[in-house]
N, CA, C and O atoms as a printed pandas DataFrame, in Angstrom:
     atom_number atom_name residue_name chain_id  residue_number  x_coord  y_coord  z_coord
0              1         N          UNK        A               1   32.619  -36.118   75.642
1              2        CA          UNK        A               1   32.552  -37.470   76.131
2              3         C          UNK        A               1   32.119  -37.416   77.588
3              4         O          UNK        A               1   32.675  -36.641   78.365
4              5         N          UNK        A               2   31.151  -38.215   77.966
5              6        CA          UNK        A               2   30.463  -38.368   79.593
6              7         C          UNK        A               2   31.290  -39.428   79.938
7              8         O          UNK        A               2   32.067  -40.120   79.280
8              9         N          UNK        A               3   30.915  -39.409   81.279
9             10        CA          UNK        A               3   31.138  -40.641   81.945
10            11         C          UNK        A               3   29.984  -41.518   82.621
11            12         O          UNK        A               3   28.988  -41.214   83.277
12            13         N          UNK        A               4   30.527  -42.731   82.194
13            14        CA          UNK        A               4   29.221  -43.015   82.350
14            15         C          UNK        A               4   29.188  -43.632   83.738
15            16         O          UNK        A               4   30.229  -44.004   84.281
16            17         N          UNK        A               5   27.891  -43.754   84.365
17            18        CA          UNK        A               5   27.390  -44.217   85.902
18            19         C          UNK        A               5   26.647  -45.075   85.863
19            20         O          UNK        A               5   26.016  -45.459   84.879
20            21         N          UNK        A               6   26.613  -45.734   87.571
21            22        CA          UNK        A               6   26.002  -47.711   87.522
22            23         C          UNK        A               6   24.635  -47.517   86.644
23            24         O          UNK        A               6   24.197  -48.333   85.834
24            25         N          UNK        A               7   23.992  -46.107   87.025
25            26        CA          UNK        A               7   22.520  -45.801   86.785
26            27         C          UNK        A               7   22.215  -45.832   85.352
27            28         O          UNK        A               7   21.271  -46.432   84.839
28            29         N          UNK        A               8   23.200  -45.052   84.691
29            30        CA          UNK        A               8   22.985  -44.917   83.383
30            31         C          UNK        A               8   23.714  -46.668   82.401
31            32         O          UNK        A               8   23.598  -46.729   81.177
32            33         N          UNK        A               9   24.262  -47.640   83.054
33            34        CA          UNK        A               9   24.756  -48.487   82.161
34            35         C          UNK        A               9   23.368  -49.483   82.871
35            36         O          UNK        A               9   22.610  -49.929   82.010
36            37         N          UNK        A              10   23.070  -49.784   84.115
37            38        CA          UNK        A              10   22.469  -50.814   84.138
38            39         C          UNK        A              10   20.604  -50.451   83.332
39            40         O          UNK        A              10   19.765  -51.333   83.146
40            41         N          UNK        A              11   20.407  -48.894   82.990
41            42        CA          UNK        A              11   19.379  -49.004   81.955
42            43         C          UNK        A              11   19.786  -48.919   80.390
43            44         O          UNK        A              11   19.147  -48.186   79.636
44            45         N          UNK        A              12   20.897  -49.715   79.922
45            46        CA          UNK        A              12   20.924  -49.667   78.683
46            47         C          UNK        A              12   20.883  -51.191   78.573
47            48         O          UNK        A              12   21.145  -52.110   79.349
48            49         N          UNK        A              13   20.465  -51.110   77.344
49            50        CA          UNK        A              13   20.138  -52.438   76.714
50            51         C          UNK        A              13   21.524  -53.124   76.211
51            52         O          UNK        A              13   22.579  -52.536   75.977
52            53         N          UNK        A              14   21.158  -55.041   76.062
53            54        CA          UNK        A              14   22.602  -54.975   75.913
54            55         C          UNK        A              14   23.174  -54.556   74.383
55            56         O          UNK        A              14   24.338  -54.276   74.094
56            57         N          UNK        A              15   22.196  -54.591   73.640
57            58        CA          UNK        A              15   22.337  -53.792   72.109
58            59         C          UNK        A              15   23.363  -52.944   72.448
59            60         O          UNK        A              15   24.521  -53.026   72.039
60            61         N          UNK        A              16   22.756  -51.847   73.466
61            62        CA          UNK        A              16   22.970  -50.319   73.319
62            63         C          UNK        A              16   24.562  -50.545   73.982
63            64         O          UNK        A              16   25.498  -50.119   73.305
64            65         N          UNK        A              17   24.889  -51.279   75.431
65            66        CA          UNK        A              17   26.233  -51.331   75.656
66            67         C          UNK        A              17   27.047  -51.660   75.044
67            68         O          UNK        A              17   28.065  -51.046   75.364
68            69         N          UNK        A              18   27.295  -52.695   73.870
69            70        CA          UNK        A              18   27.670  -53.066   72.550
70            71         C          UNK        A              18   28.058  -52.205   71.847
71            72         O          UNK        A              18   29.242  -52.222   71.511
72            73         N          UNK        A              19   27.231  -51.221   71.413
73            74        CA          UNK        A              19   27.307  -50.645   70.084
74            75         C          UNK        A              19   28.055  -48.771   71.010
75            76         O          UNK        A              19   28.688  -47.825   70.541
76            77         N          UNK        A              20   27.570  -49.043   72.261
77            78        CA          UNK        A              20   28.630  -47.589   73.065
78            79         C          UNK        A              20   30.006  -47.981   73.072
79            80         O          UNK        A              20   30.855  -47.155   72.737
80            81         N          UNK        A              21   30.360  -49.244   73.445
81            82        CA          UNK        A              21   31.699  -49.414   73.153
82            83         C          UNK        A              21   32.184  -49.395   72.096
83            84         O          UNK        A              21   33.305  -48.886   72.124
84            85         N          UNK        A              22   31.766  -49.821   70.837
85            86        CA          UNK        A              22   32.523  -50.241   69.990
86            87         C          UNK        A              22   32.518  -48.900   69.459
87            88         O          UNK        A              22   33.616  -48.755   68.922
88            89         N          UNK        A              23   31.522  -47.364   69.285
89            90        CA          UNK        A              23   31.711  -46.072   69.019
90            91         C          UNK        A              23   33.084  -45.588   69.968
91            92         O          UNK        A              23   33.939  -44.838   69.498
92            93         N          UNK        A              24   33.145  -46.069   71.202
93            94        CA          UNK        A              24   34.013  -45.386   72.082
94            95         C          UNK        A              24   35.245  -45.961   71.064
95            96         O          UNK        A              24   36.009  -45.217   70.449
96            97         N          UNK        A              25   35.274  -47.481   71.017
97            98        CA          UNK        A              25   36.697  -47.782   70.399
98            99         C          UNK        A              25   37.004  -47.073   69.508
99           100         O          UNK        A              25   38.188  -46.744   69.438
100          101         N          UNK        A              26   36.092  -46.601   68.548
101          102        CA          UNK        A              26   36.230  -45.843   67.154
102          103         C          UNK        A              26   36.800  -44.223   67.468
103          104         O          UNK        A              26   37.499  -43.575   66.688
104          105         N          UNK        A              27   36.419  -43.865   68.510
105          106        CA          UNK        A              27   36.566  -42.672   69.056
106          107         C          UNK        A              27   38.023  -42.879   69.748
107          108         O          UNK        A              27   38.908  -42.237   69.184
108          109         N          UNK        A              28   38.389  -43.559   70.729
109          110        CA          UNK        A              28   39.747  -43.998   70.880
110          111         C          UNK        A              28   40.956  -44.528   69.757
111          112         O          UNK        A              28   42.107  -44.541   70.192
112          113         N          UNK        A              29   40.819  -44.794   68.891
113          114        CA          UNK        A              29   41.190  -44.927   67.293
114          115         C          UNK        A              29   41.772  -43.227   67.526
115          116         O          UNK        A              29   42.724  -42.760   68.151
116          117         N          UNK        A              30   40.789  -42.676   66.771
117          118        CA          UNK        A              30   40.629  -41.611   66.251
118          119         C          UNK        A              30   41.727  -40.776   67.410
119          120         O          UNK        A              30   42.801  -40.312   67.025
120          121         N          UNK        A              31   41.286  -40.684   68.786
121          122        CA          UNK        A              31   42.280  -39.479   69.080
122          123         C          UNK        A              31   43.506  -40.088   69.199
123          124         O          UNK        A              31   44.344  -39.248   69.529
124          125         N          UNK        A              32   44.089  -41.466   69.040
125          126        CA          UNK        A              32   45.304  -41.895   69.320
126          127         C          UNK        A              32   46.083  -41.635   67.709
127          128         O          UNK        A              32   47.289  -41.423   67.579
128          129         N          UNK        A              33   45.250  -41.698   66.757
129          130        CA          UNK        A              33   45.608  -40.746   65.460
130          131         C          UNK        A              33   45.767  -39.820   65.514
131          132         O          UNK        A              33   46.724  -39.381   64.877
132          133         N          UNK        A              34   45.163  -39.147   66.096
133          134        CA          UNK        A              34   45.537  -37.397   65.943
134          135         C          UNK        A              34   46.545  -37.229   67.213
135          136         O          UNK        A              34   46.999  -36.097   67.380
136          137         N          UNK        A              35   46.838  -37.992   67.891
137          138        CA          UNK        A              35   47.570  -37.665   68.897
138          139         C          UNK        A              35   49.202  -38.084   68.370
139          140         O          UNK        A              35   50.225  -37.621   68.874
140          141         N          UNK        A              36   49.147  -39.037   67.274
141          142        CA          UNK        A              36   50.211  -38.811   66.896
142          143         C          UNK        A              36   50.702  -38.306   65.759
143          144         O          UNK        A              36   51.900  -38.263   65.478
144          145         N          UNK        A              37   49.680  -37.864   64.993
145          146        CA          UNK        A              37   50.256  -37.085   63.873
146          147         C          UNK        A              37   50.044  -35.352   64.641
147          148         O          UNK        A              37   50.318  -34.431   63.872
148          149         N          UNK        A              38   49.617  -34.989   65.967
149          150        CA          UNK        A              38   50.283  -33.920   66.572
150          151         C          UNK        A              38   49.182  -32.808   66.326
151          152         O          UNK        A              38   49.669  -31.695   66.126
152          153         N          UNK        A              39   47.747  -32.878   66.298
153          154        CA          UNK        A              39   46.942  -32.604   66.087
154          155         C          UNK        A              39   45.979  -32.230   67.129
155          156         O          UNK        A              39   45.288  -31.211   67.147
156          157         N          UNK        A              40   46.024  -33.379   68.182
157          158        CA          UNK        A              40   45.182  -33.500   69.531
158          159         C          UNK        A              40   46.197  -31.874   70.093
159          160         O          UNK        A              40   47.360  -31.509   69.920
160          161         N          UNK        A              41   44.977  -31.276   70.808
161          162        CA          UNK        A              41   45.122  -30.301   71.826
162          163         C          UNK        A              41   45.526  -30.533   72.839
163          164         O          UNK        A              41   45.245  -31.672   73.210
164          165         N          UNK        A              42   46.249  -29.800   73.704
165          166        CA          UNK        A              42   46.320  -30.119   75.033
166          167         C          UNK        A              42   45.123  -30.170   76.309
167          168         O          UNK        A              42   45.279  -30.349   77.517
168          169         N          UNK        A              43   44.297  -30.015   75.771
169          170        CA          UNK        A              43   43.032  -29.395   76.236
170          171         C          UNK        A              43   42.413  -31.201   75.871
171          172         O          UNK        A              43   41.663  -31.703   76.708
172          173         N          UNK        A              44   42.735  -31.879   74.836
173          174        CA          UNK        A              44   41.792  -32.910   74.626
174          175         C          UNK        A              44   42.822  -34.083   74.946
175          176         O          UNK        A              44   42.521  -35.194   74.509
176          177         N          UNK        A              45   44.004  -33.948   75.665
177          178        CA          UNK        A              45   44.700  -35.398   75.389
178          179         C          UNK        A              45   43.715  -36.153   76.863
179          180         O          UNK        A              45   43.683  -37.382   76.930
180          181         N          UNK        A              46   43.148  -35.505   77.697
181          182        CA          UNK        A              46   42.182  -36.143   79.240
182          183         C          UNK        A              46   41.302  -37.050   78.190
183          184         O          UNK        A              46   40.993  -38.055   78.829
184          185         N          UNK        A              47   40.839  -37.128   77.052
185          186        CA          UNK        A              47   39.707  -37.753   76.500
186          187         C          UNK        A              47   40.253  -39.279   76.291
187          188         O          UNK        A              47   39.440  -40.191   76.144
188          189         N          UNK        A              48   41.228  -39.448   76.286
189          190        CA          UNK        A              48   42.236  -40.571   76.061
190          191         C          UNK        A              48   41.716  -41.501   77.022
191          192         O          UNK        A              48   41.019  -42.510   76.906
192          193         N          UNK        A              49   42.166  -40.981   77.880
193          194        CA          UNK        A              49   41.804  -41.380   79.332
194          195         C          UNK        A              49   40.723  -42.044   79.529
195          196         O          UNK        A              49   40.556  -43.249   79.716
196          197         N          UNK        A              50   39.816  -40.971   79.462
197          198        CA          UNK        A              50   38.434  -40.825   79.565
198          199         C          UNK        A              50   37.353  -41.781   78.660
199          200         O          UNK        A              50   36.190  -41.946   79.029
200          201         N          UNK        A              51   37.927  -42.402   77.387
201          202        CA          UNK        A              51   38.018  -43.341   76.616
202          203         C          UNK        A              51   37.918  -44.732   76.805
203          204         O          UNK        A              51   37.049  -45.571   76.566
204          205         N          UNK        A              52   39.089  -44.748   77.318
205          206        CA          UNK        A              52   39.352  -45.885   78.024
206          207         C          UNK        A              52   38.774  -46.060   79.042
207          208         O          UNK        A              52   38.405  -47.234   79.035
208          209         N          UNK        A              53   38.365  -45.410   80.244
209          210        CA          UNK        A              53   38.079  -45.616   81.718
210          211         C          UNK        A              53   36.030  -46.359   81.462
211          212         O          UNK        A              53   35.357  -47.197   82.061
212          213         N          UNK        A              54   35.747  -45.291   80.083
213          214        CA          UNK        A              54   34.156  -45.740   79.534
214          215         C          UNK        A              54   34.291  -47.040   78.831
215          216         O          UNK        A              54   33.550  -48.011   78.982
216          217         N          UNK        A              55   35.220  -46.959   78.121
217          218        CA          UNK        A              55   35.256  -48.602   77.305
218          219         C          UNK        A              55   35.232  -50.101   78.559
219          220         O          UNK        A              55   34.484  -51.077   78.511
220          221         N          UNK        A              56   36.276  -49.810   79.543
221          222        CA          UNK        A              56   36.338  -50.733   81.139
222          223         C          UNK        A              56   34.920  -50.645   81.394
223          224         O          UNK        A              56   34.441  -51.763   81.203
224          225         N          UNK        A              57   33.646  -49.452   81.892
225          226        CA          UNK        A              57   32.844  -49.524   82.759
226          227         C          UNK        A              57   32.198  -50.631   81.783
227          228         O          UNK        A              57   31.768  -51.684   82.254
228          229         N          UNK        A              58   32.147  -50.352   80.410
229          230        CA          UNK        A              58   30.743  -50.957   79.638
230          231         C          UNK        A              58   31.025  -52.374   79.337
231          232         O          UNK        A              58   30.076  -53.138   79.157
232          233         N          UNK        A              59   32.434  -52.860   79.256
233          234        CA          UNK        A              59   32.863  -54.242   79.122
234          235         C          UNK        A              59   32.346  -54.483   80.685
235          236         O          UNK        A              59   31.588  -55.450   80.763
236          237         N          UNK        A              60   32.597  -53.814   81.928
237          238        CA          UNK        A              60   32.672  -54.720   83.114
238          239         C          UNK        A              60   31.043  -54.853   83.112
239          240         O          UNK        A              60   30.838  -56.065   83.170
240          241         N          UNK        A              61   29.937  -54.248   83.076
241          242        CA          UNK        A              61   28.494  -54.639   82.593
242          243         C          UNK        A              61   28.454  -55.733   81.522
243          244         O          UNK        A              61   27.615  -56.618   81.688
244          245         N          UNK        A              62   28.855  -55.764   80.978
245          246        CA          UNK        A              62   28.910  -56.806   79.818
246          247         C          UNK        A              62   29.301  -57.974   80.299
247          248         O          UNK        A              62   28.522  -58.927   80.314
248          249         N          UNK        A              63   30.033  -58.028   80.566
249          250        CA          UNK        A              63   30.402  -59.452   81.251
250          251         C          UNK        A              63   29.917  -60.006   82.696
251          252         O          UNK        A              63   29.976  -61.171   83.087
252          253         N          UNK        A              64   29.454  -58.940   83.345
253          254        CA          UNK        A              64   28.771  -59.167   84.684
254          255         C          UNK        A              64   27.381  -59.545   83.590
255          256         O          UNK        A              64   27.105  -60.725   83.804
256          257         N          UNK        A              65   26.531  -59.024   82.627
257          258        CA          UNK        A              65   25.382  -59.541   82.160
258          259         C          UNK        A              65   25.533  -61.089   81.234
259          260         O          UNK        A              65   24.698  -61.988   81.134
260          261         N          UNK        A              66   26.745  -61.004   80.705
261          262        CA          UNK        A              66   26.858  -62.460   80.245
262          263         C          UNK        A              66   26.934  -63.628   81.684
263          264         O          UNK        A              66   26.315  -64.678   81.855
264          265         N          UNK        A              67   27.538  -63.215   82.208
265          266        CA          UNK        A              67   27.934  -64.301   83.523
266          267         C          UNK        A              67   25.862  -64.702   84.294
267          268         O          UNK        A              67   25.163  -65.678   84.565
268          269         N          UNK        A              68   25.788  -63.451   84.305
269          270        CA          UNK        A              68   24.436  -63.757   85.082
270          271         C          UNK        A              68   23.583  -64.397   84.054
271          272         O          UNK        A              68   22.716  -65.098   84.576
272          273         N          UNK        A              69   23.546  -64.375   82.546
273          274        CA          UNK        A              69   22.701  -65.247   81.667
274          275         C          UNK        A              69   23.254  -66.617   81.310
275          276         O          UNK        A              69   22.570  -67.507   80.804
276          277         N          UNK        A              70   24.703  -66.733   81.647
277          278        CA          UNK        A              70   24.944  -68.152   81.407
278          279         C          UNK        A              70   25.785  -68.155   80.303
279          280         O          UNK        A              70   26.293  -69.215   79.937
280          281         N          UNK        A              71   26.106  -66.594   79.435
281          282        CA          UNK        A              71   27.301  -67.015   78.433
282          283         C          UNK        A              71   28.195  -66.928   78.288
283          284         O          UNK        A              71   28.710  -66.353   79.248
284          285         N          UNK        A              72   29.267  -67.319   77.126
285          286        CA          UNK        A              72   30.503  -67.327   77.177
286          287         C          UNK        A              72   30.808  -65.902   77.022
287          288         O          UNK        A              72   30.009  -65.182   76.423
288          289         N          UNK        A              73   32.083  -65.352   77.595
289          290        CA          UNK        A              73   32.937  -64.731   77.190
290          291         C          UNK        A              73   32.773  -63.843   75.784
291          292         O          UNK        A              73   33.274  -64.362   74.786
292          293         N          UNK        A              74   32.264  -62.843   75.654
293          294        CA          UNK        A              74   32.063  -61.684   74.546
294          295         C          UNK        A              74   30.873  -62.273   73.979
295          296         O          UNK        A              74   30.634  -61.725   72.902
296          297         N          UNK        A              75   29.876  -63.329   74.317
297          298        CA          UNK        A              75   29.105  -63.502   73.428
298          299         C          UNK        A              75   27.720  -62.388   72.721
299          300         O          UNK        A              75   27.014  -62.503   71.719
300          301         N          UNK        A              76   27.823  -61.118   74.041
301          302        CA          UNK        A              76   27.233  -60.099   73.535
302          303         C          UNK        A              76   27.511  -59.582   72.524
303          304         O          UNK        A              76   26.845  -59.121   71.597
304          305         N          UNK        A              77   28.936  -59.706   72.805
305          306        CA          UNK        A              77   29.709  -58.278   71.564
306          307         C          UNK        A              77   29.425  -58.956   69.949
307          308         O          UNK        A              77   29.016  -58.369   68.948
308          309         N          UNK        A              78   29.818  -60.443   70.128
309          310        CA          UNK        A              78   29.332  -61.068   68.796
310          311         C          UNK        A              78   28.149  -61.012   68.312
311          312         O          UNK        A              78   27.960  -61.180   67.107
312          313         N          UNK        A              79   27.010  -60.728   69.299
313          314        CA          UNK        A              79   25.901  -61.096   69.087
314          315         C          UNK        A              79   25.567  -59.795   68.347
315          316         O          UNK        A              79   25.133  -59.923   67.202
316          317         N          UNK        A              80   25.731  -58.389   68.917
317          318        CA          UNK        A              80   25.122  -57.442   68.341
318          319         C          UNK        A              80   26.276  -55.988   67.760
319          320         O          UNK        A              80   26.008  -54.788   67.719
320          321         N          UNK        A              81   27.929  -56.904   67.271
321          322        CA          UNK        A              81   28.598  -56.355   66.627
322          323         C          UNK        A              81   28.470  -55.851   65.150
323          324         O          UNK        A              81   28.972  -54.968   64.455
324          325         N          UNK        A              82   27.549  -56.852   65.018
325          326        CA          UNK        A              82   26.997  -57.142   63.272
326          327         C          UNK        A              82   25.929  -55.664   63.140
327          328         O          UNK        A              82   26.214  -54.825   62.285
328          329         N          UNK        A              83   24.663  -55.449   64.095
329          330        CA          UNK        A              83   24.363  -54.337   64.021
330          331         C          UNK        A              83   24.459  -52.989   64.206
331          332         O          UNK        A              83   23.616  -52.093   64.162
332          333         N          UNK        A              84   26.086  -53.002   64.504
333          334        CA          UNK        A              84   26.268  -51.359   64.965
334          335         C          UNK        A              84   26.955  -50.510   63.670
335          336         O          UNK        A              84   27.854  -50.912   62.931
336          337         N          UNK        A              85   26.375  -49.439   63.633
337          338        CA          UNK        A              85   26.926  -48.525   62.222
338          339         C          UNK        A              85   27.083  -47.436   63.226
339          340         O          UNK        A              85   26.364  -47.025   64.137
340          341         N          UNK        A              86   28.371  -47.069   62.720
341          342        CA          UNK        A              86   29.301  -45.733   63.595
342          343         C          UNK        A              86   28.323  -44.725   63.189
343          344         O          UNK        A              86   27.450  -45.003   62.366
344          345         N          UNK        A              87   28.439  -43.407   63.798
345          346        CA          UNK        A              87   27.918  -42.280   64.101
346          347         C          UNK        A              87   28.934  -41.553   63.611
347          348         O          UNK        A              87   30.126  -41.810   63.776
348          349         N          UNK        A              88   28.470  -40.623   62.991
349          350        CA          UNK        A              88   28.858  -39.437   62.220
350          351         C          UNK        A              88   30.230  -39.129   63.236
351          352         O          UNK        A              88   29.926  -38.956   64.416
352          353         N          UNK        A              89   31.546  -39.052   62.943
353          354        CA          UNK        A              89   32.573  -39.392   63.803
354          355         C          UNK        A              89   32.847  -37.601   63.701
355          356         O          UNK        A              89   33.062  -37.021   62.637
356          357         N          UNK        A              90   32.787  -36.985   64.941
357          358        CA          UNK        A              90   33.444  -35.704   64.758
358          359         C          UNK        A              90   34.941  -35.721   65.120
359          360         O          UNK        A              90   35.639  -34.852   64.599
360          361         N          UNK        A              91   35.585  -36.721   66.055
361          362        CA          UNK        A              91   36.850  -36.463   66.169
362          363         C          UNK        A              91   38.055  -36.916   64.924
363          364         O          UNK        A              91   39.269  -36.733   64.837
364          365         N          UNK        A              92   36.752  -37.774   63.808
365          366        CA          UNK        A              92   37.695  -38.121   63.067
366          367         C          UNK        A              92   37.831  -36.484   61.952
367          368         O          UNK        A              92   38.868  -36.074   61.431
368          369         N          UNK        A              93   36.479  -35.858   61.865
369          370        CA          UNK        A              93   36.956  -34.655   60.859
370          371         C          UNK        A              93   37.489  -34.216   61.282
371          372         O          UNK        A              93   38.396  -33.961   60.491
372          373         N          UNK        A              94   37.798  -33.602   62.627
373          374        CA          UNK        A              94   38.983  -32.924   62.987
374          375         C          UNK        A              94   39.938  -33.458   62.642
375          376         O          UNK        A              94   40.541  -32.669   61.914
376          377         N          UNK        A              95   40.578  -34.564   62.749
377          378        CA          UNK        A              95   41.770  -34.767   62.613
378          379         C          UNK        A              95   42.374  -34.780   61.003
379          380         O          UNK        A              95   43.532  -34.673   60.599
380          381         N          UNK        A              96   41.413  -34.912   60.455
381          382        CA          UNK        A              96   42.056  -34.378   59.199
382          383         C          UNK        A              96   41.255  -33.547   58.305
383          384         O          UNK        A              96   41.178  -33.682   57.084
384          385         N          UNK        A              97   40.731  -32.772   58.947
385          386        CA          UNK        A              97   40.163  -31.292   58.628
386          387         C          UNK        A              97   39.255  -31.543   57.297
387          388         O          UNK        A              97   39.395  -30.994   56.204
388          389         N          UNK        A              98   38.032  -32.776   57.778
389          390        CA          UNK        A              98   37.142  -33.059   56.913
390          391         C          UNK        A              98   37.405  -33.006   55.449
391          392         O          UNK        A              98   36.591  -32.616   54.612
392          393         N          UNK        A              99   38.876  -33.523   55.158
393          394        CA          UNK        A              99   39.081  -33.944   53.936
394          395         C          UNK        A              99   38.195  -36.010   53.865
395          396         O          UNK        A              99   37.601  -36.713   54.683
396          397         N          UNK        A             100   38.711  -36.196   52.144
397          398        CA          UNK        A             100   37.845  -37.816   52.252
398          399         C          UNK        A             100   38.877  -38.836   52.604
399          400         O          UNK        A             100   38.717  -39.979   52.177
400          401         N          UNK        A             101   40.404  -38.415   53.679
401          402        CA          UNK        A             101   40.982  -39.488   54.006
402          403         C          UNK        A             101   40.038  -39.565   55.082
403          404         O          UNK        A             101   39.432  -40.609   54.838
404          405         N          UNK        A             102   39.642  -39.160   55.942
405          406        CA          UNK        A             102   38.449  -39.663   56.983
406          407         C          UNK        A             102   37.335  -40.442   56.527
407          408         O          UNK        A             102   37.197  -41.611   56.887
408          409         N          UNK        A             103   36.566  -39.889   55.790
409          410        CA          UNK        A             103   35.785  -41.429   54.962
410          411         C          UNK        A             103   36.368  -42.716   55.012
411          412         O          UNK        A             103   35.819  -43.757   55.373
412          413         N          UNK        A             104   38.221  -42.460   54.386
413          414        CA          UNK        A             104   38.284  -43.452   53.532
414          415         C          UNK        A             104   38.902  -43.994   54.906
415          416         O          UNK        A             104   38.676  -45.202   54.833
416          417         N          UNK        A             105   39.585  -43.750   56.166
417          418        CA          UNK        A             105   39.474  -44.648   57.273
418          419         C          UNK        A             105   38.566  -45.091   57.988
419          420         O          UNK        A             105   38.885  -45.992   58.764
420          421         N          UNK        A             106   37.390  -44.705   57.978
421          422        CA          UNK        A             106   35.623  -45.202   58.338
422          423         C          UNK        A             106   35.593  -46.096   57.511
423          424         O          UNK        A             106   35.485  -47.301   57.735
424          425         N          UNK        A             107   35.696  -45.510   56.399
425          426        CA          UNK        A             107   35.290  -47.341   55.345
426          427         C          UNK        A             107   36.577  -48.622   55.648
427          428         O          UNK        A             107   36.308  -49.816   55.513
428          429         N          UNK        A             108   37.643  -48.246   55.968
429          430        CA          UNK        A             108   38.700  -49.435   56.155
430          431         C          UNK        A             108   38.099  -50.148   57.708
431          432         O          UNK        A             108   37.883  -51.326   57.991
432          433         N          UNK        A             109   37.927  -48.727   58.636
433          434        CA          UNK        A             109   37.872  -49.655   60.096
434          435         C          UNK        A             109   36.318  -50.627   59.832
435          436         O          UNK        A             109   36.199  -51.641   60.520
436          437         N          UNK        A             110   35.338  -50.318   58.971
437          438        CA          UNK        A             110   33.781  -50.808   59.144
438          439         C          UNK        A             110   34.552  -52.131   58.258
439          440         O          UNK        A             110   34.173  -53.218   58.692
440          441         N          UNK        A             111   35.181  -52.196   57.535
441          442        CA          UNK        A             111   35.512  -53.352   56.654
442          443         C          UNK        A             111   36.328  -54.142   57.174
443          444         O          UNK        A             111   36.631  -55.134   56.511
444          445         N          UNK        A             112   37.059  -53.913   58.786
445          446        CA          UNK        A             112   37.749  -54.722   59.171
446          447         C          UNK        A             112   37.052  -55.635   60.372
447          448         O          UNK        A             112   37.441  -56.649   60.950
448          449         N          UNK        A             113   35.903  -54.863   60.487
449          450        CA          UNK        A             113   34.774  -55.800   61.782
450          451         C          UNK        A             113   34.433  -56.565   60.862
451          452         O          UNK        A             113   33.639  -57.479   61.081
């Protein structure tokens, strides 16, 4: 996981800031699962963190770009929530050692957006 900078968020599209958060959320999911079924490393609980601190930068762009176009409140996230399909989740096979309960929580979280 990077962190991301003014440089690298103010050249993403607002598609692309959209669909980085809502992977980060999926990714924050995921290690707060393995963090409590006792799985997460000590080496990976900083990603937590690190999670969160990227999910803040890309909402605070987001809403600094809605404000400057004139819209309401998340109207990005609505706008281009509909087109984001998660990415091959590696923290979710880890956490349960690429059996198909990982599928089968990818298919519950995509069915609950």
């Amino acid at each position: 996981m990077t962190k991301y900078n003014k440089e690298q968020l103010k050249s993403m599209s607002d598609e692309e800031l959209v669909h980085a958060e809502l992977q980060l959320d999926r990714d924050l999911v995921t290690l707060r699962f393995r963090k409590k079924a006792g799985t997460l490393n000590r080496d990976e609980v900083g990603l937590l963190k690190e999670a969160r601190k990227n999910i803040a930068r890309l909402r605070t762009e987001q809403i600094a770009r809605e404000k400057a176009a004139g819209m309401l409140k998340d109207s990005m996230r609505d706008l281009y929530r509909s087109t984001f399909k998660a990415a091959a989740d590696e923290l979710a096979k880890q956490a349960v050692g690429g059996s198909s309960l990982g599928s089968d929580l990818n298919e519950m979280m995509e069915d609950s957006e």
